[in-house]
C-alpha positions in Angstrom: 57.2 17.1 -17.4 57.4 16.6 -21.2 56.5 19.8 -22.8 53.6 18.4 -24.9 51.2 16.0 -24.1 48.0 14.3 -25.7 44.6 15.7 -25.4 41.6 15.0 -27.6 40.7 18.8 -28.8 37.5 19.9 -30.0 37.2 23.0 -32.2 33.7 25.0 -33.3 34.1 25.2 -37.3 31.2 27.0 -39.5 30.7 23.5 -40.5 29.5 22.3 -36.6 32.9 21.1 -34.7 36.5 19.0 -35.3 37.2 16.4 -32.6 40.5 14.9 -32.8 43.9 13.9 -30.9 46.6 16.1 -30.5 49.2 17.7 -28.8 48.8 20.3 -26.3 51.2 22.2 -23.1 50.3 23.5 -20.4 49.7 27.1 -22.1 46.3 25.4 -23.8 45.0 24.5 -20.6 42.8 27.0 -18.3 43.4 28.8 -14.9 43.5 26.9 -12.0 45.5 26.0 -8.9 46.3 22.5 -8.9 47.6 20.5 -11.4 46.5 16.7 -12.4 48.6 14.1 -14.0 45.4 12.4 -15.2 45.5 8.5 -15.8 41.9 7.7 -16.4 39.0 9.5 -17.4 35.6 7.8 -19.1 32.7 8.1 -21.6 28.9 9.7 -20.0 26.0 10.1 -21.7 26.8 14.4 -21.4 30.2 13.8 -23.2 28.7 11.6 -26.1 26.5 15.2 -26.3 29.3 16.9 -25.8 32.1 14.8 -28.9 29.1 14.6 -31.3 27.7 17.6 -31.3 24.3 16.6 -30.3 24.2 19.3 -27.3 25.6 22.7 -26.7 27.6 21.3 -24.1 30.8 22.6 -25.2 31.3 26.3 -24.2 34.3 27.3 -25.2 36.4 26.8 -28.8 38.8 25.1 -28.2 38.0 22.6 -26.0 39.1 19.4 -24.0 35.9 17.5 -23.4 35.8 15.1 -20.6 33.4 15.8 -17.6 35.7 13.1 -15.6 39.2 12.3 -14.5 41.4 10.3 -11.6 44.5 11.1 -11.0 47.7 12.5 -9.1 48.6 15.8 -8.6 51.7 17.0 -9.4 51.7 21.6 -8.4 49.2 22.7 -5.8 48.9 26.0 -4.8 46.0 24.8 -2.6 46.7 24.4 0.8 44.1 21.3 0.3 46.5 19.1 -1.8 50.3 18.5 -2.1 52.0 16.6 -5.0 51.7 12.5 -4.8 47.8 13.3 -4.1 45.4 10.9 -5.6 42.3 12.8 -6.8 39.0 12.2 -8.7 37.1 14.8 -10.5 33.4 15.1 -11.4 31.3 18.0 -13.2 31.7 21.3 -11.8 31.6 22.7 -15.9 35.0 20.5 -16.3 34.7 19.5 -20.0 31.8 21.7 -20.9 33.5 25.4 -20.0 36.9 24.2 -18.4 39.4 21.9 -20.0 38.4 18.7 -19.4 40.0 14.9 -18.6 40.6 13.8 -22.2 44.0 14.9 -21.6 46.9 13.6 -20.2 47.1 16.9 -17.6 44.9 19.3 -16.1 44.9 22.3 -14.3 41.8 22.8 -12.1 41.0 24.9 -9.2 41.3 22.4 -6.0 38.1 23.0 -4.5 36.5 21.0 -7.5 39.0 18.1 -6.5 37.8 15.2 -4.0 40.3 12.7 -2.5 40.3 8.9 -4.0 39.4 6.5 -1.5 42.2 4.1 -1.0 39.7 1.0 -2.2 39.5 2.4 -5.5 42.7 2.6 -8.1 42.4 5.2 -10.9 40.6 2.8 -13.2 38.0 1.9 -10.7 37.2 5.5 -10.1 36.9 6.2 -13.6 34.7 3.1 -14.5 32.4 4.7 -12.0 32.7 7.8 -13.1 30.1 10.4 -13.0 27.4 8.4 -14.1 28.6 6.1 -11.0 28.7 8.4 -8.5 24.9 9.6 -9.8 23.8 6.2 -9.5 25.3 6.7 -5.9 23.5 9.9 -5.1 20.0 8.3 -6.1 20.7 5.5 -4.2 21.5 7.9 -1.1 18.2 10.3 -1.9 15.9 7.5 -1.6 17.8 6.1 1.7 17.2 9.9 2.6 13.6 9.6 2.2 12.8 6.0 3.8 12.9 4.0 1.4 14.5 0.5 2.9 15.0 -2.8 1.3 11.8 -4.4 3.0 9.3 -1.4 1.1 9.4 -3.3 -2.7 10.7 -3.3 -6.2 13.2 -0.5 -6.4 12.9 0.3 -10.8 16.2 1.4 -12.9 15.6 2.7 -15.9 17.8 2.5 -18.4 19.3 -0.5 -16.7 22.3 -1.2 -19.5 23.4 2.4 -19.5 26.2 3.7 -16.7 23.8 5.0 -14.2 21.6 2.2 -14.5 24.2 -0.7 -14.2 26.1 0.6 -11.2 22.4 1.8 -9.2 21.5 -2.3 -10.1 24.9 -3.1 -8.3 24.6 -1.1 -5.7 21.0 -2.0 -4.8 21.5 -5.2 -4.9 24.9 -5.0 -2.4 22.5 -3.1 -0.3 19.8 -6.0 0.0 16.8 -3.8 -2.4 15.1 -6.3 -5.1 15.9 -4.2 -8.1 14.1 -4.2 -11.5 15.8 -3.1 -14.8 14.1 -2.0 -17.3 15.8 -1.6 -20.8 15.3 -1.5 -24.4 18.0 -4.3 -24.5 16.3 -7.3 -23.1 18.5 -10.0 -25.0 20.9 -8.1 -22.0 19.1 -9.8 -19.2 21.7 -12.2 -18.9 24.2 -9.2 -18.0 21.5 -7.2 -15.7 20.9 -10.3 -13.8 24.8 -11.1 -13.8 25.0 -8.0 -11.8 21.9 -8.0 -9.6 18.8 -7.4 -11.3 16.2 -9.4 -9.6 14.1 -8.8 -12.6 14.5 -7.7 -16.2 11.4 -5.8 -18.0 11.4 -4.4 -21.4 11.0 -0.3 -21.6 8.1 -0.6 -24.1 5.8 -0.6 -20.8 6.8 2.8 -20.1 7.3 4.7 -23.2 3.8 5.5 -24.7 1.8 8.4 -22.7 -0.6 6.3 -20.0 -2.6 7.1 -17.1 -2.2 10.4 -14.6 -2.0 7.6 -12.1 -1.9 3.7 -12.5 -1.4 0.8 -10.3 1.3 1.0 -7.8 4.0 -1.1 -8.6 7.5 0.6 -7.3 8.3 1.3 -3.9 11.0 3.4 -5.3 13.1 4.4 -9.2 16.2 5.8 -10.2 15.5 7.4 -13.5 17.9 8.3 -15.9 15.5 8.8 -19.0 12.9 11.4 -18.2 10.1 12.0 -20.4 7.3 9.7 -21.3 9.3 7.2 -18.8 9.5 9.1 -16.0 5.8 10.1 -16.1 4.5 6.2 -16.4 7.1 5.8 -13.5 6.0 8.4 -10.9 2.3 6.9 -12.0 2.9 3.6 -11.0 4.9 4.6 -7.8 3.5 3.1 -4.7 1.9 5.5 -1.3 4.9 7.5 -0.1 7.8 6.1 -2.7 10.3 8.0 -4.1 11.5 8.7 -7.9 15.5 9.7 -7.7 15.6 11.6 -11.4 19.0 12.2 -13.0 18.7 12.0 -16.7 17.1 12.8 -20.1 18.0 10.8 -22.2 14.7 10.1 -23.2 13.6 13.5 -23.2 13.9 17.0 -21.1 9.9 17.4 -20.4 7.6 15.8 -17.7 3.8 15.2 -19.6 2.6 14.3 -16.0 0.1 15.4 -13.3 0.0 16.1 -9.9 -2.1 13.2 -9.0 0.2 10.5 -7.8 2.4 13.6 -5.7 -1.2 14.8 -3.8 -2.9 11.4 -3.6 -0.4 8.7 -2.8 2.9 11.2 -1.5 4.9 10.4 -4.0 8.4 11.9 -3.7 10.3 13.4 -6.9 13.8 13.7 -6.0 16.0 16.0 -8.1 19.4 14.5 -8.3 22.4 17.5 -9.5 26.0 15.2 -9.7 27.2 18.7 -11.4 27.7 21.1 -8.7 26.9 19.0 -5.6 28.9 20.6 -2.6 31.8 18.3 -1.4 30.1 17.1 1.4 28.2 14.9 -0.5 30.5 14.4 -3.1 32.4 13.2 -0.6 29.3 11.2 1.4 28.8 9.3 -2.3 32.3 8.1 -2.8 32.4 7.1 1.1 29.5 4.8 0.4 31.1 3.7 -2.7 33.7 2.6 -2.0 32.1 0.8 1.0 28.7 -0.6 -1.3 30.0 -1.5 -4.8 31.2 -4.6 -5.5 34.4 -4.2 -7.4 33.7 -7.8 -9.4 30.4 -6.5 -10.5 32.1 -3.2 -11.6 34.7 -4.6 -13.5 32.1 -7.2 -15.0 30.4 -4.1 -16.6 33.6 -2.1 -17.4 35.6 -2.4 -21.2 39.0 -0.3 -21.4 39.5 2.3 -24.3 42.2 4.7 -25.7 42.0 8.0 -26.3 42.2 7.7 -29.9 38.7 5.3 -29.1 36.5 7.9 -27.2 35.2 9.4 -31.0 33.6 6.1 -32.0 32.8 5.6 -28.3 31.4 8.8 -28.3 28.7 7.4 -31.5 28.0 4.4 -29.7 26.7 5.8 -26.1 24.3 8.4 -28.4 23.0 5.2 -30.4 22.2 3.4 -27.3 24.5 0.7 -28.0 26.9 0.9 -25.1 26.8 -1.5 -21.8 27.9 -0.6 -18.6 30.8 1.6 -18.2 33.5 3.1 -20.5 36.9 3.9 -19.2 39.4 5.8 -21.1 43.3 5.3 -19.9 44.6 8.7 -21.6 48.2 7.2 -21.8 47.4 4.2 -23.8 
């Protein structure tokens, strides 16, 4: 092993925080018991917060963002993986308060560590990524709860972001008539292209409107929160159920109890960040058996990790479609 290797570093300054690429060893890096040669990590909506300063997500100075990784390991001390190991990484406080996968290593502790299904190559796991595997376990919670193909409109909010494209593919492998919603509309084309039944614009949802309106969605996945996810548990049809797993439009819930004590309606708390392995390992089972690797690399763009800065900009803007991956050796 080389005794320096590339890592984009951020540092807390009085000013706010650097972010820039560097060279780090092995001493920079945190405690752990198993040791990554990372080849791909990617670009979430948490480490746009994270680059730009936007969020305290950063908890330690310095720090290698990066809430994702794939790779192979190269030192275990954990009887669970040997060297030649192909790994993927996601959450757990990796990037936020433990060295993260903008680098070309890591050291993490192995129980964080779940193996790579041979489907996928490093690449593939990465342009899933976190917000993949999300989209995964809201697809599983409202399997969990009953909610089939034959019940209706399944709605995807946020339907251009990471969560929102790969939930679309994956409904739509899985035989559900999905509806994106999006502030992008003149992206139908794409959301159709990979397998939105339907394309509405997220204007419907994002002024305050009724405790309880007409029943329109036998199911969501909700990455936006707020105002959205309000309007969206309102319009949710007698027993559906509404898989929540973002914020991007906002961390409160100006709702009622109406549509939970007269129609059943299901809110379904989805955690990608410290979710045991047994679903971890559940989600990338059923990904690698439900996405369609065309449509995933229809909605996937390459970057470097000199890119992930200005890549960082573009997902807080809202101007980023589908999914980012970030080879750390280009």
């Amino acid at each position: 092993m080389a005794d320096t290797f590339r890592a984009l570093v951020a540092t807390k300054t009085d000013d706010g925080q650097t972010v820039e690429v560097t060279n780090i060893s092995d001493a920079d890096l945190m405690d752990g018991d198993v040791t990554v040669a990372v080849a791909h990590s990617t670009v979430n909506y948490k480490d746009g917060l994270a680059i730009t300063g936007a969020a305290p997500i950063l908890r330690a100075s310095p720090m290698v963002p990066g809430i994702d990784f794939a790779g192979e390991v190269t030192a275990s001390d954990n009887n669970d993986w040997k060297p030649g190991d192909k790994v993927v990484l996601n959450g757990y406080g990796v990037g936020e308060s433990h060295s993260g996968g903008y680098a070309q290593r890591a050291r993490i502790k192995g129980e964080w560590l779940v193996k790579l299904p041979e489907t996928f190559s490093t690449a593939d796991a990465m342009a899933i990524g976190t917000a993949g595997y999300t989209a995964m376990l809201c697809v599983l919670a409202l399997e969990k709860h009953g909610i089939g193909p034959k019940d209706g409109d399944i709605l995807v909010t946020g339907a251009n972001g990471g969560v929102g494209s790969v939930a679309i593919a994956l409904l739509a492998k899985l035989g559900y008539r999905a509806v994106a919603s999006t502030g992008r509309t003149q992206e139908a084309d794409y959301l159709k292209s990979i397998g939105a039944a339907d394309v509405i614009d997220r204007a419907e949802f994002s002024e305050p409107g009724r405790p309880i309106g007409k029943e329109r969605w036998a199911g969501a996945v909700d990455a936006v929160g707020g105002v959205t996810l309000a309007n969206v548990i309102a319009q949710t049809c007698y027993g559906g159920t509404v898989a929540a797993c973002g914020l991007a439009g906002g961390a409160d819930l100006p709702s009622s109890v109406y549509p939970f004590i007269l129609r059943g309606v299901t809110l379904a708390g989805i955690d990608s960040v410290m979710a045991p392995r047994g679903i971890r390992e559940e989600a990338w089972s059923r990904l690698a058996r439900d996405l369609d690797l065309d449509k995933l690399k229809a909605m996937t763009k390459t970057i470097g990790l000199d890119d992930v800065v200005g890549a960082a900009s573009d997902i807080m803007a809202g101007t980023v479609r589908g999914r980012l991956v970030v080879d750390v050796n280009a």
